[in-house]
C-alpha positions in Angstrom: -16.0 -66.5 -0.3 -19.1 -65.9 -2.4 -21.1 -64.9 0.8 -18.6 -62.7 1.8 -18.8 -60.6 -1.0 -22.5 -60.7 -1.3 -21.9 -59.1 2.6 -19.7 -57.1 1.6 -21.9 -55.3 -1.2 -24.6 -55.3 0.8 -22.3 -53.5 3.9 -21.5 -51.1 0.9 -24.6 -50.2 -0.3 -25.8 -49.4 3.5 -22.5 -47.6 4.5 -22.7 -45.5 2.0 -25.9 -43.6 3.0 -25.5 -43.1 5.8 -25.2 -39.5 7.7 -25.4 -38.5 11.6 -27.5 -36.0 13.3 -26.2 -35.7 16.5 -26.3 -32.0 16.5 -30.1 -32.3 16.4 -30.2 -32.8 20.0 -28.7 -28.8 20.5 -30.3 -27.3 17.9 -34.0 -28.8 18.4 -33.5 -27.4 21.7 -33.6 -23.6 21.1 -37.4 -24.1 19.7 -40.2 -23.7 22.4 -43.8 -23.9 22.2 -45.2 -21.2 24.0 -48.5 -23.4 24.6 -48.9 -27.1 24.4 -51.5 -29.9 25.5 -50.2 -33.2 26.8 -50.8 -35.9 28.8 -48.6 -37.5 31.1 -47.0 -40.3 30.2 -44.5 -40.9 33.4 -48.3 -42.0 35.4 -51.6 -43.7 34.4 -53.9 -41.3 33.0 -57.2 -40.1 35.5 -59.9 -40.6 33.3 -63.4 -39.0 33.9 -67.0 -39.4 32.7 -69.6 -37.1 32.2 -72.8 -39.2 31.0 -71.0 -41.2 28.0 -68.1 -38.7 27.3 -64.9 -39.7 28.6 -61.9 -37.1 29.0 -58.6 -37.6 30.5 -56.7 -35.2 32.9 -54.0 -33.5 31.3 -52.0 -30.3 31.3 -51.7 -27.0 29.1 -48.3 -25.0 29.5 -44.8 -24.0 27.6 -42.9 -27.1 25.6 -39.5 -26.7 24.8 -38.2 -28.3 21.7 -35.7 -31.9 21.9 -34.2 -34.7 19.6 -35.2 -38.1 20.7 -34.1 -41.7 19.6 -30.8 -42.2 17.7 -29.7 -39.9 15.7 -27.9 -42.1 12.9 -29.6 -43.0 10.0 -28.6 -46.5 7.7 -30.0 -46.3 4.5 -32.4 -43.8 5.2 -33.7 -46.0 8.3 -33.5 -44.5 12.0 -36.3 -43.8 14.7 -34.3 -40.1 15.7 -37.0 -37.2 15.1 -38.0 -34.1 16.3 -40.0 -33.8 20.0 -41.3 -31.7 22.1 -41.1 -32.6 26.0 -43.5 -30.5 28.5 -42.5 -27.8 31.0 -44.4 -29.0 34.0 -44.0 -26.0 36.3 -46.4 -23.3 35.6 -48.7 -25.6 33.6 -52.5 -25.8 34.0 -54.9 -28.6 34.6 -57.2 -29.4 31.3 -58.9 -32.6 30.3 -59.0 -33.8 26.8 -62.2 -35.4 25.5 -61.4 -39.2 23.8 -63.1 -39.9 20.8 -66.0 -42.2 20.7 -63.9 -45.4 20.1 -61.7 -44.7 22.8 -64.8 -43.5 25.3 -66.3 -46.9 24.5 -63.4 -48.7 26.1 -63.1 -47.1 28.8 -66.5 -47.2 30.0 -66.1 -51.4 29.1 -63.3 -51.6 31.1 -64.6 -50.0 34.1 -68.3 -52.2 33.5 -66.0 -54.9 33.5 -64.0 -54.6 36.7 -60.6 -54.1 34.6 -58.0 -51.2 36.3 -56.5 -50.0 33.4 -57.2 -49.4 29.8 -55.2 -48.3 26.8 -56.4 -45.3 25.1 -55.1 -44.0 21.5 -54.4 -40.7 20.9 -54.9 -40.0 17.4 -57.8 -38.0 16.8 -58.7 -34.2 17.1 -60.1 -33.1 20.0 -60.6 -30.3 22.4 -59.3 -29.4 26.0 -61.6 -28.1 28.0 -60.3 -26.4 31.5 -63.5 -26.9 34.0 -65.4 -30.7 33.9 -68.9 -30.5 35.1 -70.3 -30.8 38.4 -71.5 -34.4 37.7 -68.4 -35.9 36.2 -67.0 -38.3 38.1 -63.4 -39.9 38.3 -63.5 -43.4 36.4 -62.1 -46.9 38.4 -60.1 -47.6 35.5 -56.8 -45.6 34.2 -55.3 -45.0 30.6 -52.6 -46.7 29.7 -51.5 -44.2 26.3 -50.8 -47.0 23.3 -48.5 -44.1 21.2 -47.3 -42.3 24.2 -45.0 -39.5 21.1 -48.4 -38.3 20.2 -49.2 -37.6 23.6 -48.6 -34.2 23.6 -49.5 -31.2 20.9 -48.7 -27.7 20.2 -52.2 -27.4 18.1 -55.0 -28.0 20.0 -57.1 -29.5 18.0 -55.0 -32.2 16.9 -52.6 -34.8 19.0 -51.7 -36.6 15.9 -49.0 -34.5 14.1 -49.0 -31.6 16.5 -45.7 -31.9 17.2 -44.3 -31.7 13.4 -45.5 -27.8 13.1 -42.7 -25.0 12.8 -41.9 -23.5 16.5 -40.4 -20.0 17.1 -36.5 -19.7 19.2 -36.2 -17.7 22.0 -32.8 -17.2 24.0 -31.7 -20.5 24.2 -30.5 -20.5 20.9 -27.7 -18.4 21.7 -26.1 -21.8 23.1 -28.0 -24.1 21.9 -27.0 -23.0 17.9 -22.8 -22.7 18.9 -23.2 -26.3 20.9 -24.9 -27.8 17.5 -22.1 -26.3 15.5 -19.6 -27.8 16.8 -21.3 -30.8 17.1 -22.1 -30.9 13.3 -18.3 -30.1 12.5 -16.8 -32.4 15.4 -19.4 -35.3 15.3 -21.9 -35.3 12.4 -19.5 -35.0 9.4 -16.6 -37.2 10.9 -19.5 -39.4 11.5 -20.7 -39.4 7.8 -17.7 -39.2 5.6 -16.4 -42.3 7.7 -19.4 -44.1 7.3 -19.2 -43.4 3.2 -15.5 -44.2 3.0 -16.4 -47.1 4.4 -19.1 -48.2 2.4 -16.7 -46.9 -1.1 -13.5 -49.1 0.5 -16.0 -52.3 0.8 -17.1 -51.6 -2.9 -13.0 -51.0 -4.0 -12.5 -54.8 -2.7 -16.1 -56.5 -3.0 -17.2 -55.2 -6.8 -13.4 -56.5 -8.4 -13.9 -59.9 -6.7 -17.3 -60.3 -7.3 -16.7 -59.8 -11.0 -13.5 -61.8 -11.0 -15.5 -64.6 -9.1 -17.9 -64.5 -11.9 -15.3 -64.6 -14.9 -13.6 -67.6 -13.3 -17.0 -69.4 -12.4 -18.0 -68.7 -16.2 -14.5 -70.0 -17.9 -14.7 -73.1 -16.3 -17.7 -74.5 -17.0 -17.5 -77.1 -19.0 -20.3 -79.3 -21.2 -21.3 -82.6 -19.3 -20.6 -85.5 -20.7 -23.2 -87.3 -22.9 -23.6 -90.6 -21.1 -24.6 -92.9 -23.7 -28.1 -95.0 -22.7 -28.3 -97.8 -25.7 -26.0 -101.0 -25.1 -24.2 -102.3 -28.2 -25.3 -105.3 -29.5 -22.2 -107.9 -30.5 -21.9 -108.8 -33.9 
C-alpha cells in the first residue's frame, strides 16, 4: 500500500504539468522560409574534395514551416519542437564546406577503403554554388550524425538555424482556423484532463499517505530491554 501511494504522488506530481500542443502542427505550418540550405537526409550525402577541403552536395530553395515529434509534454519533458522541412522543387544545387574535423574524416575514410562516413553538422559554414574544376566526387558518402540540424534558414549557421523567427504567407489563412480548433477541441481537453488527473491522485494519495504515517507513528512501541546478566542464587 505504501508503494502505491508513493506512485500515486509521483503520477500526481507529473499529471499535473502537463499540457498538449497538438495545434502546433497547423500553426507551425503557415511560416515559410523564403531561402533555406539543407542537406538531404532521405540519401547518403555526395561528398567532394578540392585539395583538403571537403564540401557536401546540398540544396538552396523555400522551407515551409512544421511541428515534429510528440506534441505532449510530462513535466516539462517532450521531444515536439519547431522544424522546418525543404521544398525540393525549384531548389538549387550548392555544396556546403565541412569544417576541418569533419574534412579530416572524410578524407580517412576514403584513405581507408570505408563507404560511408558520418559527418556532424554543427558548425558555421558557407554554401558555395559552383565547386572547382579540380574537385572531384569522394568514394565515401556522409552519413549526417544530427540529421534536425541538417537544414538552415541562416546561412552561415546549421546549428540553430532553424530556431529564428519566419514570416506567414497565405497559408495561414487555414493553417491559423485548423490550429484553433485544434487548441479548443484537443489541446485544452488534453491539458485540463491531464491536471484533474494529477489533483484527483493527490485528493486520494496525500490523505493516505499522511494517515499511513500517523498510524505507522502511534504504534510504535519501545523494544523491550532484554536483560544480559544471569542472577546468581542465593
Amino acid at each position: 500500500m505504501k508503494q502505491w501511494s508513493c506512485s500515486g504522488a509521483c503520477v500526481a506530481l507529473l499529471m499535473s504539468s502537463c499540457w498538449s500542443t497538438v495545434s502546433s502542427y497547423a500553426w507551425e505550418h503557415a511560416k515559410v522560409a523564403e531561402q533555406a540550405w539543407w542537406v538531404p537526409q532521405d540519401a547518403p550525402m555526395e561528398l567532394y574534395a578540392v585539395g583538403n577541403e571537403v564540401y557536401a552536395k546540398g540544396y538552396k530553395g523555400r522551407a515551409r514551416g512544421c511541428y515534429k515529434g510528440v506534441p505532449f509534454f510530462i513535466a516539462g519533458m517532450g521531444n515536439g519542437h519547431s522544424f522546418v522541412s525543404p521544398v525540393q522543387e525549384g531548389a538549387e544545387v550548392v555544396y556546403v564546406p565541412l569544417w576541418h574535423t569533419e574534412e579530416a574524416a572524410a578524407l580517412q575514410a576514403e584513405a581507408a577503403g570505408e563507404r560511408e562516413v558520418t559527418i556532424t553538422l554543427d558548425a558555421p559554414r558557407y554554401a558555395t554554388e559552383q565547386l572547382p574544376p579540380n574537385a572531384r566526387k569522394l568514394n565515401v558518402a556522409g552519413h549526417c550524425l544530427n540529421p534536425d540540424y541538417a537544414i538552415t534558414v541562416n546561412e552561415d549557421d546549421f546549428c540553430c538555424g532553424t530556431n529564428l523567427p519566419l514570416p506567414t504567407d497565405a497559408h495561414k489563412y487555414y493553417a491559423y482556423p485548423i490550429g484553433a480548433v485544434l487548441f479548443v477541441a484537443v489541446d485544452v481537453p488534453l491539458t485540463l484532463a491531464a491536471s484533474a488527473v494529477g489533483v484527483g491522485v493527490c485528493v486520494v494519495a496525500l490523505p493516505h499517505n499522511l494517515y499511513h504515517a500517523c498510524v505507522q507513528q502511534g504504534g510504535e512501541t519501545p523494544s523491550a530491554v532484554q536483560p544480559n546478566e544471569k542472577t546468581s542464587a542465593k
